[in-house]
C-alpha positions in Angstrom: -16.3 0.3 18.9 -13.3 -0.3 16.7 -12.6 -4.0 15.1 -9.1 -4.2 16.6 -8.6 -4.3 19.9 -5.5 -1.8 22.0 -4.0 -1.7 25.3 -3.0 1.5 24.7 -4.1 3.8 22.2 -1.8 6.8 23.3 1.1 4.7 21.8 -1.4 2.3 19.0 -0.1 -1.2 21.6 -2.4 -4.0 20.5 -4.0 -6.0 22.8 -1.9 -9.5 22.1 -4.7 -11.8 23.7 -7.5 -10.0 21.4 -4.9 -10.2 18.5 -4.6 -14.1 18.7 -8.0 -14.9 17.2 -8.6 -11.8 15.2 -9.7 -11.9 11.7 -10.1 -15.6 11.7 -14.1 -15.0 11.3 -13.4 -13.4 8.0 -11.3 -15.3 6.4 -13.5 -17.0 4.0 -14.6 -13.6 3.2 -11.4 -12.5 2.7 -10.5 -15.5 0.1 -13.7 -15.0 -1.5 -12.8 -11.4 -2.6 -13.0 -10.5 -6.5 -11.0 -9.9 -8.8 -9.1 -11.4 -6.1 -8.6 -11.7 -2.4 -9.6 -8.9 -0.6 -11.3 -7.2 2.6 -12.9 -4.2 3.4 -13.3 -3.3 7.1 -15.0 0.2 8.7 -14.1 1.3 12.5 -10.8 -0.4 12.1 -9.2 1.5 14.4 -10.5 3.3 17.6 -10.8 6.9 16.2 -8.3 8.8 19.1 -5.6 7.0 17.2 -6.0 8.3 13.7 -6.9 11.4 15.1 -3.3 12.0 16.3 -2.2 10.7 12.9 -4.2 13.5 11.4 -3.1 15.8 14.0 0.6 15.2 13.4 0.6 14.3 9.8 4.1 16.4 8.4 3.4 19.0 6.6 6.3 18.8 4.6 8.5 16.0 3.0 11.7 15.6 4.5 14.4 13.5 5.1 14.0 9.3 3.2 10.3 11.1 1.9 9.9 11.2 -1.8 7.1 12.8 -4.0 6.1 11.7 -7.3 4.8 14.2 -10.2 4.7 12.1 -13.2 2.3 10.3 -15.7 1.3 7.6 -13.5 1.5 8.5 -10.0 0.4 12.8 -10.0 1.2 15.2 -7.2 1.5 11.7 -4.6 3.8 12.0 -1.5 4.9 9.5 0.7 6.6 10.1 4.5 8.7 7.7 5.6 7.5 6.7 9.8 11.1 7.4 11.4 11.2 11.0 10.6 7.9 11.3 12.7 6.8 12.0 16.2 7.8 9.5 19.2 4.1 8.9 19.4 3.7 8.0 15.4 6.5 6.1 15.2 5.7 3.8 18.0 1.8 3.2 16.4 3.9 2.5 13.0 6.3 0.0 14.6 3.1 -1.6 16.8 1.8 -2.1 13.0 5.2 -4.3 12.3 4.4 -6.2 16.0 3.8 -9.6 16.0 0.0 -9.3 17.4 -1.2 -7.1 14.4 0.9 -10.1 12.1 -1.0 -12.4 13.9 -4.1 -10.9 12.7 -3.2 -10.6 9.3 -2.2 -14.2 8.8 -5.4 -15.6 10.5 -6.7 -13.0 7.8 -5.2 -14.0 4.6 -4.2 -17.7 5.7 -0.7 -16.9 4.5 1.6 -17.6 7.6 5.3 -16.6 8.1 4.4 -13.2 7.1 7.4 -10.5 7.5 7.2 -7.1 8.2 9.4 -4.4 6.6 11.8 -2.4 8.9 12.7 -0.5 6.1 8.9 0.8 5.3 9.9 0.6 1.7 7.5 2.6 -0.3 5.4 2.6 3.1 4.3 4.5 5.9 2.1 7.8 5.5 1.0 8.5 1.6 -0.6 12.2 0.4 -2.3 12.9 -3.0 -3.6 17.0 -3.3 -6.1 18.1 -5.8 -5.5 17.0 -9.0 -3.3 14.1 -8.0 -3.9 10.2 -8.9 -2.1 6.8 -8.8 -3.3 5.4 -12.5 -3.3 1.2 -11.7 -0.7 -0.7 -11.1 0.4 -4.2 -10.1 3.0 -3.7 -6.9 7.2 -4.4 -7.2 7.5 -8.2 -6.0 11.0 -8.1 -4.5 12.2 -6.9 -1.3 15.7 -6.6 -2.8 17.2 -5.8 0.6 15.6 -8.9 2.7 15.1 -10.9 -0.3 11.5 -11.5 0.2 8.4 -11.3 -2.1 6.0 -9.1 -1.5 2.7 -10.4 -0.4 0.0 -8.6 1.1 -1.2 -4.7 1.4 -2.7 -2.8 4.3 -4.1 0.4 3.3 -5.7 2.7 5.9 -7.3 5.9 5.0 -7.7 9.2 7.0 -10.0 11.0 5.2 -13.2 12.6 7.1 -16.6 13.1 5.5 -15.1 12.2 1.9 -17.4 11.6 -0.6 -17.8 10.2 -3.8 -17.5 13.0 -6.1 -14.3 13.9 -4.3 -12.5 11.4 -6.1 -9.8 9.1 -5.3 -11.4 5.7 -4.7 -9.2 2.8 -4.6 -10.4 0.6 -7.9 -9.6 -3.1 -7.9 -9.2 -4.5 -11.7 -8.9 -7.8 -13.0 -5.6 -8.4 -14.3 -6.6 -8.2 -18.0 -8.6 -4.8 -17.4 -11.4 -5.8 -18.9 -13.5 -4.3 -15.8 -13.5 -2.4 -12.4 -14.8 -5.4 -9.9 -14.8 -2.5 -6.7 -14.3 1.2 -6.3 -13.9 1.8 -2.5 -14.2 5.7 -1.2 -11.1 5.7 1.1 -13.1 7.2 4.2 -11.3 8.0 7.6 -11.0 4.5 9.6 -11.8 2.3 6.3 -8.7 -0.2 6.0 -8.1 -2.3 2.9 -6.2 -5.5 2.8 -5.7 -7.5 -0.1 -3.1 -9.9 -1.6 0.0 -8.2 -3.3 1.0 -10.2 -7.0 1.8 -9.4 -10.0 -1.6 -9.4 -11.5 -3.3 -7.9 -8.3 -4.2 -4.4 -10.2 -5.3 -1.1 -8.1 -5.0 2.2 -8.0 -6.7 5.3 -7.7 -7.2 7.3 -11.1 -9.5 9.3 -10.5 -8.3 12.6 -9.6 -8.5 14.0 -6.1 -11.2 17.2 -6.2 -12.0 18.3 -2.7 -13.8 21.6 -3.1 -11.6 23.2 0.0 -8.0 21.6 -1.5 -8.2 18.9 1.3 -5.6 16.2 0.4 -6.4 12.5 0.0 -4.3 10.8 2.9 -3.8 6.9 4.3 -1.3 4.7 5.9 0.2 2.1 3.9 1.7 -1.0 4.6 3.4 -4.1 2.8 4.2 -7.3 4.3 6.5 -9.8 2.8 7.4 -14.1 3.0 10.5 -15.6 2.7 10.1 -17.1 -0.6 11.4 -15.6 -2.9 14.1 -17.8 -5.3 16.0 -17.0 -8.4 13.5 -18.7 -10.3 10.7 -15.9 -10.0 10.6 -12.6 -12.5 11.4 -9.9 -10.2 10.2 -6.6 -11.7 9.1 -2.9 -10.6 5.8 -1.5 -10.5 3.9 -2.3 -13.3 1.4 0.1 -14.5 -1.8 -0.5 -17.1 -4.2 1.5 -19.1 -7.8 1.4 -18.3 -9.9 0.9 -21.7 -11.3 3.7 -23.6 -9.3 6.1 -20.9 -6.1 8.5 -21.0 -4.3 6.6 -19.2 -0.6 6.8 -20.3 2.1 3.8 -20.8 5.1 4.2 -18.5 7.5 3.1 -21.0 10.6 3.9 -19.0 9.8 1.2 -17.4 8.8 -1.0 -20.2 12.5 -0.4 -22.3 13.9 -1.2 -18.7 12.1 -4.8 -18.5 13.2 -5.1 -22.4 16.9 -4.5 -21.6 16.5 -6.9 -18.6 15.1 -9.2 -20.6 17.6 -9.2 -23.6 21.2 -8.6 -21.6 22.8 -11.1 -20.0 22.5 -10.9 -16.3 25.7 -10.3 -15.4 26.0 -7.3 -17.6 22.0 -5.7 -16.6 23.6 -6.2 -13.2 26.4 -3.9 -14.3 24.6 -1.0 -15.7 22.1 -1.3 -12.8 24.6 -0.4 -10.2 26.5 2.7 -12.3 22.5 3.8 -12.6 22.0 3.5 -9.0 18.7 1.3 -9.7 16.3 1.4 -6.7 12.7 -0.3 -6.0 
């Protein structure tokens, strides 16, 4: 029996009666969550519907996908949910649906959430052997709704994965000063935690599946309207673990240092002949 609740799994529809009280019983839980608010929660889903996301996960990224090779984020592709099957893409835009919003704000206790048409940076995320995400506090700005960026959904598709296989998601204190949980990201675990800029995860441990299998989940980002000119907005913001190789992503660092030291008005400029995106 899965935690949520569908009308119809063929096309992921939540049941809206079953979504009005959902996740109200573990909201204290949720709030309790160190380093900070966080849930973890098996048998999310009923299976048949992640089976058909295994089944049709692309094999290749194409159009508004983008694949990362880099320091920081290592042989990681994401696929964006419109350039998928009919099937797919209604399960993604059921997980934009007011019922499944409804569950995550009796979750969190942060109402007015927003989903994101756009599945900016969301949707279907790969990492093959070898690959890692090193931590990393999220972007905060949604530049195209102007909304911040508030809360994570991360749902993993990975069968019989196990611990030496790498990959766990690791949850850090914002001074990195210690790991508080490393989560294996097994098929039908979800994670849900609060999305700031001191809310550090990642996975850096290298995927290592003895027969190449790739690490894969379904991420999502959800967003309030409260942003204002008076908040930092900034990109992802990666950290070294202690005593680890870890490198600095200092592209972006001499970016927030130019930000920082230009007048707006000129950053603003150079920005838009650069074509800056989130």
């Amino acid at each position: 029996m899965s935690y949520l609740k569908m009308n119809d799994t063929t096309l992921g529809l939540f049941d809206p009666d079953a979504m009005e009280t959902a996740g109200t019983e573990l909201n204290e839980r949720y709030n309790d969550g160190r380093p900070y608010p966080h849930i973890c929660i098996d048998q999310f889903f009923p299976d048949d519907v992640l089976e058909m996301c295994l089944r049709e996960f692309p094999r290749v990224v194409g159009k508004d996908g983008v694949t990362f090779d880099r320091p920081q984020e290592r042989h990681k592709s994401s696929f964006n949910p419109d350039r998928l099957s009919s099937q797919l893409r209604s399960f993604f835009y059921s997980l934009n649906s007011r019922p499944f919003i409804r569950f995550i704000e009796n979750l969190t206790g942060i109402s007015g959430l927003i989903p994101d048409p756009y599945f900016l940076g969301a949707g279907f995320h790969q990492i093959t052997n070898g690959g890692h995400l090193s931590m990393h506090a999220d972007f905060n700005h949604h530049k195209a709704m102007d909304l911040e960026r508030r809360i994570n959904v991360l749902i993993y598709l990975n069968k019989d994965w196990k611990d030496q296989y790498g990959g766990q998601l690791e949850l850090w204190d914002d001074a990195m000063t210690r790991c508080y949980q490393s989560i294996v990201p097994l098929f039908n675990r979800c994670v849900i935690f609060n999305t700031t800029s001191k809310s550090m995860h990642g996975n850096p441990r290298p995927v290592s599946h003895p027969e190449g299998v790739p690490r894969r989940s379904i991420a999502l980002y959800y967003y309030t309207s409260t942003w204002s000119s008076t908040k930092r907005e900034h990109t992802t913001q990666f950290k070294r673990r202690p005593d680890s190789d870890d490198k600095t992503d200092y592209r972006v660092r001499l970016r927030e240092a130019v930000h920082d030291w230009l007048p707006p008005i000129v950053y603003r400029m150079l920005s838009s002949v650069r074509g800056d995106r989130q």
